[in-house]
C-alpha positions, 0 to 999 in steps of 0.5 A: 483512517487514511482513505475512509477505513478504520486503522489496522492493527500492526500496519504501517501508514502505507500497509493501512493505506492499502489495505482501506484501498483494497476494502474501498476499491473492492479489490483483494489481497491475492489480486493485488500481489498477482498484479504487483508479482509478489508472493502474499507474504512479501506484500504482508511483510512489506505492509507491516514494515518488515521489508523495505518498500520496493522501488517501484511498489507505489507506482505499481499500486497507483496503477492497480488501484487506479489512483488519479489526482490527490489520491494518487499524491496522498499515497506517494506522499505516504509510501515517502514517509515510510520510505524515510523511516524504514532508512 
């Protein structure tokens, strides 16, 4: 549990941070890959750690799910790790 939500099964740490973003923000999948111009699959894809976290993806998603102070530096500190094991 990440951001207050039960873990996810087959997500990376950064994957179940989104997805406990999207449950608690109460925004959805769909909304967010709009937001992001990525088709559903890609984001999919990048939350189970099949592709690499684009560069600007954690910026994106601070923006989209309005993170401010700790919550924003809790979720770059966890796309970093992600980042560190994807390389």
């Amino acid at each position: 549990m990440i951001f207050g939500f039960g873990s996810k099964k087959k997500l990376t740490p950064m994957g179940n941070a989104v997805a406990d973003l999207r449950n608690k923000k109460k925004k959805g999948h769909y909304k967010m890959c709009k937001h992001l111009g990525v088709h559903p699959d890609v984001a999919t894809d990048i939350e189970r750690g099949r592709r690499p976290i684009p560069p600007d993806y954690a910026e994106q998603l601070i923006q989209f799910f309005e993170l401010t102070g700790e919550e924003a530096l809790k979720f770059r500190k966890i796309v970093e790790d992600q980042r560190k094991k994807q390389s």
